[in-house]
One Martini backbone bead per residue (centre of mass of N, CA, C, O) as a GRO file, in nm:
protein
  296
    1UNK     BB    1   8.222  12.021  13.056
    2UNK     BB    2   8.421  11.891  12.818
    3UNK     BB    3   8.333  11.670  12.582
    4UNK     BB    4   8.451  11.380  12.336
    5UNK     BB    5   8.401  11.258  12.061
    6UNK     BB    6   8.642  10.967  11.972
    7UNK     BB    7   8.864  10.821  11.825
    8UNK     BB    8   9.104  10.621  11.911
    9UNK     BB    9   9.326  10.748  11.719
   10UNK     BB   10   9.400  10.981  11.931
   11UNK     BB   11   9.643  10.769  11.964
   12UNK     BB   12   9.887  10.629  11.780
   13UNK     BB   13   9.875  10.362  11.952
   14UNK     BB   14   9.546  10.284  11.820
   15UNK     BB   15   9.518  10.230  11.530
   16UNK     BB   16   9.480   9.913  11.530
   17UNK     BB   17   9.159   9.977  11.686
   18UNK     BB   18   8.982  10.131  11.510
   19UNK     BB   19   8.789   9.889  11.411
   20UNK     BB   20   8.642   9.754  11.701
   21UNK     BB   21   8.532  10.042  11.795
   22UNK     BB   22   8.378  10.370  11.820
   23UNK     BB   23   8.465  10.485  12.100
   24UNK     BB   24   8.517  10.770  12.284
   25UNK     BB   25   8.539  10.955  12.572
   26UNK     BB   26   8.669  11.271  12.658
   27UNK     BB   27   8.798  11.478  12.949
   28UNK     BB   28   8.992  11.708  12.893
   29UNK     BB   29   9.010  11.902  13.117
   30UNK     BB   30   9.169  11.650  13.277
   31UNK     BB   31   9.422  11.662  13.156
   32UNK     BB   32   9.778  11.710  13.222
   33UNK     BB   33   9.825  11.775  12.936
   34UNK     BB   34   9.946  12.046  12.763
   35UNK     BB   35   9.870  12.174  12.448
   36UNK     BB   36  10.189  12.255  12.368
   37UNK     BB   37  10.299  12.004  12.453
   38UNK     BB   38  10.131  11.826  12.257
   39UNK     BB   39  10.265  11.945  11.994
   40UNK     BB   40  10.566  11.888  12.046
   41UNK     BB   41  10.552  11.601  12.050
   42UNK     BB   42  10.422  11.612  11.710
   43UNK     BB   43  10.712  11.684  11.591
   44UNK     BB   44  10.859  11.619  11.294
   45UNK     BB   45  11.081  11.500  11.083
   46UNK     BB   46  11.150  11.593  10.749
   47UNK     BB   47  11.291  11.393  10.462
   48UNK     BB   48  11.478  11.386  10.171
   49UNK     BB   49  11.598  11.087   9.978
   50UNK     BB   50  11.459  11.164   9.714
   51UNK     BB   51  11.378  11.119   9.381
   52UNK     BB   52  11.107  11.042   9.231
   53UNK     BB   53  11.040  10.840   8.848
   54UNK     BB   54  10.822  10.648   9.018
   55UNK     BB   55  10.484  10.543   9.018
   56UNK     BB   56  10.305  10.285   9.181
   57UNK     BB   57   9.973  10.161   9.184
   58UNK     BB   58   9.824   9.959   9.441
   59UNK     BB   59   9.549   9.737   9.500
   60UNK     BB   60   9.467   9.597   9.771
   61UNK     BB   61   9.426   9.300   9.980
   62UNK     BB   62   9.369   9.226  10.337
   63UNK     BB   63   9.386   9.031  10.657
   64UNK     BB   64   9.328   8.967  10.919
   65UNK     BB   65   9.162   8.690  10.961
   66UNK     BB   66   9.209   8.365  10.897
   67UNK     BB   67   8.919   8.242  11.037
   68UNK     BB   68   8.793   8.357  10.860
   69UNK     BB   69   8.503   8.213  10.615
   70UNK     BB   70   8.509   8.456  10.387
   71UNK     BB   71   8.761   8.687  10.367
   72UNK     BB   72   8.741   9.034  10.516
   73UNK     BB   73   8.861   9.277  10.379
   74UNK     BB   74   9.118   9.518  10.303
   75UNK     BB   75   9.134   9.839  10.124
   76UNK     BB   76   9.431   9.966   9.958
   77UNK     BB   77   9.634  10.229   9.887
   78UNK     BB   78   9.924  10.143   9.712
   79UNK     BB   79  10.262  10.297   9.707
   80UNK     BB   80  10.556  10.282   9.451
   81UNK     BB   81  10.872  10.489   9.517
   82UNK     BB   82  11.138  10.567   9.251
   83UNK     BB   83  11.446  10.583   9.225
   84UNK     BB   84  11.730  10.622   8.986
   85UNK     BB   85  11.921  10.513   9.271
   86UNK     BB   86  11.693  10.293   9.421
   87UNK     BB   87  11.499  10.404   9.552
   88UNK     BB   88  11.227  10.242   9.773
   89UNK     BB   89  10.881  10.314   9.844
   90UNK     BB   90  10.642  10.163  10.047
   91UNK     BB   91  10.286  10.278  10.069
   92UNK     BB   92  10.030  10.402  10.260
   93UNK     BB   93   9.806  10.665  10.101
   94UNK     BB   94   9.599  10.669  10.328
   95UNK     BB   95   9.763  10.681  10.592
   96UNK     BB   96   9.925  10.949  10.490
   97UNK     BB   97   9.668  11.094  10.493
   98UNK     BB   98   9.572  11.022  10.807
   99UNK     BB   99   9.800  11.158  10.940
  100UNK     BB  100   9.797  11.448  10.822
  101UNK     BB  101   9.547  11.517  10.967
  102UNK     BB  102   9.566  11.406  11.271
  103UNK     BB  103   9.817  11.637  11.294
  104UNK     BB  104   9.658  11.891  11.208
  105UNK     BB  105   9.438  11.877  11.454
  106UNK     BB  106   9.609  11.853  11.702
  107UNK     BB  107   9.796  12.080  11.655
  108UNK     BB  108   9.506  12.287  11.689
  109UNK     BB  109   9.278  12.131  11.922
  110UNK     BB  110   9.144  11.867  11.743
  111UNK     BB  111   8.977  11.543  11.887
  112UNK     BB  112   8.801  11.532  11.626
  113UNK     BB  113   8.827  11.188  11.429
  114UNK     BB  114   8.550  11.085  11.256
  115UNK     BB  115   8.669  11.184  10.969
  116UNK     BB  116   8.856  11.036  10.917
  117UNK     BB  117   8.997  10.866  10.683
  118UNK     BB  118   9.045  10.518  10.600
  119UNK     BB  119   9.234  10.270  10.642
  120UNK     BB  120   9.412   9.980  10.622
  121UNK     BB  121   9.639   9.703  10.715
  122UNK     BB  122   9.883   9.835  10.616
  123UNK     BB  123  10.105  10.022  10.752
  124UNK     BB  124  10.371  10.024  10.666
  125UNK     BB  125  10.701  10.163  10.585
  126UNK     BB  126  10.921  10.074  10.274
  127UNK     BB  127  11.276  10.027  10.212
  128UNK     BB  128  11.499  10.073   9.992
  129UNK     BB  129  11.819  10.194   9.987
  130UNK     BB  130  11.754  10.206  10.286
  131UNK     BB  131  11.998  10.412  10.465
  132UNK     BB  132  12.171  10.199  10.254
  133UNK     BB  133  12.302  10.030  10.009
  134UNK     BB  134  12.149   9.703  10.070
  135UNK     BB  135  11.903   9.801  10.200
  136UNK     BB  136  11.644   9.788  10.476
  137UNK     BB  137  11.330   9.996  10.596
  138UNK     BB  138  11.120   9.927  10.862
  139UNK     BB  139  10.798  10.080  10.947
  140UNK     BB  140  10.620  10.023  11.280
  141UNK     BB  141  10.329   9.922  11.491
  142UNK     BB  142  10.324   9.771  11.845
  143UNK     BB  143  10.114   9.946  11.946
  144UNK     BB  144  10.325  10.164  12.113
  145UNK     BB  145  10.537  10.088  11.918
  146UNK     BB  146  10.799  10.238  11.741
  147UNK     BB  147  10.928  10.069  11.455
  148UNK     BB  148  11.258   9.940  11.344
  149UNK     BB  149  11.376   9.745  11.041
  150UNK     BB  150  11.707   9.683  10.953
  151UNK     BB  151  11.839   9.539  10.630
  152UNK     BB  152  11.973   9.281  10.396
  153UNK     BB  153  11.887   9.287  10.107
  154UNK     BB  154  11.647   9.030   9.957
  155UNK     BB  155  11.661   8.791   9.677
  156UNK     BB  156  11.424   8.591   9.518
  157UNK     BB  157  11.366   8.263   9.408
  158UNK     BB  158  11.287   8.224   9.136
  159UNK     BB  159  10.992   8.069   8.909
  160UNK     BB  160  10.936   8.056   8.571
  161UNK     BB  161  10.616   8.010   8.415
  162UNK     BB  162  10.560   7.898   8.132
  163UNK     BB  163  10.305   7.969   7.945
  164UNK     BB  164  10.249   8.284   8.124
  165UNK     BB  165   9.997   8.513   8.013
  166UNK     BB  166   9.911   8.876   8.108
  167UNK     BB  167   9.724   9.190   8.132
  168UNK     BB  168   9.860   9.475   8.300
  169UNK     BB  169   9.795   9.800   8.234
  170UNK     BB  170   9.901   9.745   7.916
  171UNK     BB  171  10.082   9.455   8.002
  172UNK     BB  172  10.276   9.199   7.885
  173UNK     BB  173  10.297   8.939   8.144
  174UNK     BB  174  10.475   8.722   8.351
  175UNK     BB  175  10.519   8.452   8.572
  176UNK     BB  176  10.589   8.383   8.929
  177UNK     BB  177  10.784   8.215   9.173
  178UNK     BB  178  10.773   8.174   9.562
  179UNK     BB  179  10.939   8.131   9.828
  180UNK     BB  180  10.889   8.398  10.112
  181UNK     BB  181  10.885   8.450  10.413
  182UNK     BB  182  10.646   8.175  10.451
  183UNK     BB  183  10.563   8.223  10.167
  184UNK     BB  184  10.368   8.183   9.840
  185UNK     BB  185  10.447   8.341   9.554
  186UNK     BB  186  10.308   8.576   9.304
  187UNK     BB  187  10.426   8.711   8.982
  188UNK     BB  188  10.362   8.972   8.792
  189UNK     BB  189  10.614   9.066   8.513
  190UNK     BB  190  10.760   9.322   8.311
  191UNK     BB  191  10.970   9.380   8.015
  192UNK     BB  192  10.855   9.664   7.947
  193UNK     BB  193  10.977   9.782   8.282
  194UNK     BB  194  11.288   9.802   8.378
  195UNK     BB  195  11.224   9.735   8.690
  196UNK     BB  196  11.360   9.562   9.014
  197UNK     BB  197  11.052   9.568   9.132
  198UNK     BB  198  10.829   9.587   9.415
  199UNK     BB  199  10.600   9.472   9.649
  200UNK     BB  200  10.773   9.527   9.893
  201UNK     BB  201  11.049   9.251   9.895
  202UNK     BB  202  10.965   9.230   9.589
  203UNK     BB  203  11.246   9.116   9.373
  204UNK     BB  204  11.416   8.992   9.064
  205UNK     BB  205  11.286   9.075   8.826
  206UNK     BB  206  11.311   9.161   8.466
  207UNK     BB  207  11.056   9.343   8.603
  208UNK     BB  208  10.784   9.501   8.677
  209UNK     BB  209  10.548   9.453   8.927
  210UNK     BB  210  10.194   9.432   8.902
  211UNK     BB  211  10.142   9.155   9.053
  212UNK     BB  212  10.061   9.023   9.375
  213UNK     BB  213  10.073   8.718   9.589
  214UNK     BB  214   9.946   8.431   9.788
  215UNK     BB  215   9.815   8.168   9.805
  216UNK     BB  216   9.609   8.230  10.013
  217UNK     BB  217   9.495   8.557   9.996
  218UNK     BB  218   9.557   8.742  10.193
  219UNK     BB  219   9.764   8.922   9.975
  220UNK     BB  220   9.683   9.185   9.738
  221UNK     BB  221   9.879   9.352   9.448
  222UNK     BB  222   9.719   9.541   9.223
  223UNK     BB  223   9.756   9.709   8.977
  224UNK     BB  224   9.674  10.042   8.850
  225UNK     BB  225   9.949  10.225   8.780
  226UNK     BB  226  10.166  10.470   8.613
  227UNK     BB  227  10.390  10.772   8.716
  228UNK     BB  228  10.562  11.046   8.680
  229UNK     BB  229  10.723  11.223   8.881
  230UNK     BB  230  10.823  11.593   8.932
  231UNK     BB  231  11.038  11.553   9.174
  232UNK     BB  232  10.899  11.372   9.426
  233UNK     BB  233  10.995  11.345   9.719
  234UNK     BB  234  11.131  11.086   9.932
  235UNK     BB  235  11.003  11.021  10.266
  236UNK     BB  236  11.120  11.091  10.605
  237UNK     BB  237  11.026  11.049  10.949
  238UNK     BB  238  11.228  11.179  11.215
  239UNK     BB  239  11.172  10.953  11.489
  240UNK     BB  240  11.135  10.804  11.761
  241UNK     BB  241  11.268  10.466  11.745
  242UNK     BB  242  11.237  10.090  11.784
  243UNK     BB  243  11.507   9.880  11.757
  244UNK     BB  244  11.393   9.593  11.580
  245UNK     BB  245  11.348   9.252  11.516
  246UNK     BB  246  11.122   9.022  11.342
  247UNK     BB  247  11.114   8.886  11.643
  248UNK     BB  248  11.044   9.148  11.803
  249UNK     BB  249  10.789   9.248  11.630
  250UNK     BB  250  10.610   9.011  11.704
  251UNK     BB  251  10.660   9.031  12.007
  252UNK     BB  252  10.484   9.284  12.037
  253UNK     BB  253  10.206   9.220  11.857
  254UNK     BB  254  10.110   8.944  12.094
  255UNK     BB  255  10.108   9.155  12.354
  256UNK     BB  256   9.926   9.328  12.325
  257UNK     BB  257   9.711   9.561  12.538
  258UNK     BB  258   9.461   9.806  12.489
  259UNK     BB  259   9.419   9.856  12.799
  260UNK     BB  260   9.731   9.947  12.893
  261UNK     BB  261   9.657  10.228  12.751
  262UNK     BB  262   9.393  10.325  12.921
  263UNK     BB  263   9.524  10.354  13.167
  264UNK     BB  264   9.716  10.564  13.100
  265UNK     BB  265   9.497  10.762  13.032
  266UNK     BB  266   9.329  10.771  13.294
  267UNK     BB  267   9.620  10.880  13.463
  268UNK     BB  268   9.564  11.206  13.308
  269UNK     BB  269   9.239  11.229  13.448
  270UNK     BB  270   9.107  11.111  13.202
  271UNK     BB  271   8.750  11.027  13.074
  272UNK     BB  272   8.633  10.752  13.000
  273UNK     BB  273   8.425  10.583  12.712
  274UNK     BB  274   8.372  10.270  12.569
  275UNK     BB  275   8.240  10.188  12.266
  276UNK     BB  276   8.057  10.068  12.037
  277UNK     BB  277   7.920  10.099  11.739
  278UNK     BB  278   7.596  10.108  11.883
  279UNK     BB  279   7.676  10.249  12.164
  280UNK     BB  280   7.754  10.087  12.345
  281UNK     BB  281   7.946   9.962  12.636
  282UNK     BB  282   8.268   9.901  12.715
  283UNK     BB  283   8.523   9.743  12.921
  284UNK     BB  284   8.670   9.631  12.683
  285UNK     BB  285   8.935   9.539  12.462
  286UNK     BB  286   8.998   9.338  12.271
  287UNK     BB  287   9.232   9.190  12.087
  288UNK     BB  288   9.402   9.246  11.782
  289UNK     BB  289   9.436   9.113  11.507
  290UNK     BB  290   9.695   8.971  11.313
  291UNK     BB  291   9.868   8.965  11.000
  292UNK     BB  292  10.173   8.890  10.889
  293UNK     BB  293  10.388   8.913  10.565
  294UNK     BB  294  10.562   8.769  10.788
  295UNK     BB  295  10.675   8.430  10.901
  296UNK     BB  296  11.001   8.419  10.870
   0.00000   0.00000   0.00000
């Protein structure tokens, strides 16, 4: 009998749990999907929607735990491709990485993932004027659900605060500040890079923000450097995913129950068996903690 000590990431439904339990046991040769199968479902168009000609990259730190203090982050390389005609992907680069390797390993059938590398807490991947200009196109996962959230591009209204100014990547920045979706924000932005843009749907202000935060410091996304992409495609991953407004994508995120997913894969023949971190065994999966960067 093959046995697969494997991380929880083995369902893409469960990444939001990597952090929470140490592993699964999983007794593959009792799964009742075929492995051509399971390869065939994990296939998925790839779609160039412009070509990037700014790429900005942030270093982020953002918290799901918002009653432990002091805040206990996770750090994340996020990068804002920007093409020539507004197209423009906000996305975690780590994340990026690390789906493209687990789906290389398991198209190979290879279910042995704990050596890839850890991503941050933000999964989402972001665009501006996309679909089609003057849209927002959310993709996240919630739980089981692949979702996404097509909206009406929004430009927060700013009060840029004088006497204010600070070097972020050797430019000058000038403070501004909004309300905007719950949150209190701060952005750093330079006109010397004459870019209406920033991370997440942060934008409207006469330059490019190189940093910006919440009040509470819950999400903080500090520039750290900007390269021009020599051509390098902004793309999209096209698979079904379910259509959903952010007041349902909140009620997806906090209804979910990881051990609902566990019955469903034990309903496959697999044997499972889950761990925490030092070996011993759980009964189930706590409901895993998140914090929404959109409050209202």
């Amino acid at each position: 009998m093959r046995i697969f000590m494997i991380s929880i990431l083995l369902a893409f439904s469960m990444m939001a749990q990597a952090q929470q339990i140490g592993g699964m046991v999983i007794d593959k040769s009792q799964m009742k999907m075929p492995a051509k199968e399971a390869k065939k479902k994990g296939k998925n168009d790839t779609l160039a929607v412009a070509n990037a000609t700014y790429r900005i990259t942030y270093q982020s730190k953002a918290v799901n735990d918002t009653l432990t203090k002091p805040y206990k982050y996770r750090d994340d390389e996020m990068r804002l491709d920007i093409s020539a005609d507004g197209v423009s992907k906000f996305y975690s680069y780590s994340a990026a990485v690390r789906m493209k390797l687990m789906r290389e390993k398991i198209e190979k059938g290879d279910f042995d993932l704990r050596d890839l590398p850890k991503a941050g807490i933000l999964s989402m991947v972001f665009y501006k004027n996309y679909p089609e200009k003057g849209k927002t196109l959310m993709l996240d996962v919630a739980g089981e659900a692949k979702c996404q959230i097509e909206e009406k591009m929004e430009t927060p209204e700013w009060t840029i605060l004088p006497d204010s100014t600070a070097d972020i990547m050797g430019y000058t920045c000038q403070l501004a500040t909004t309300h905007f979706k719950g949150r209190q924000w701060y952005a750093w932005y330079t006109e010397d890079i004459p870019l209406d843009e920033g991370p997440w749907k942060l934008r409207g202000l006469p330059g490019l923000i190189l940093k910006a935060y919440d009040s509470s410091r819950q999400f903080i996304f500090d520039g750290q450097g900007m390269e021009q992409p020599d051509g390098e495609p902004i793309t999209f991953i096209k698979m079904k995913r379910e259509k959903v407004s952010q007041k349902d994508f909140r009620r997806l995120k906090e209804s979910y129950d990881p051990n609902d997913v566990l019955k469903q894969m034990a309903g496959t023949g697999a044997k499972i068996v889950i761990m925490n971190s030092d070996g011993s065994k759980l009964d189930k999966i706590d409901r895993p903690k998140f914090n929404l960067i959109e409050l209202q």
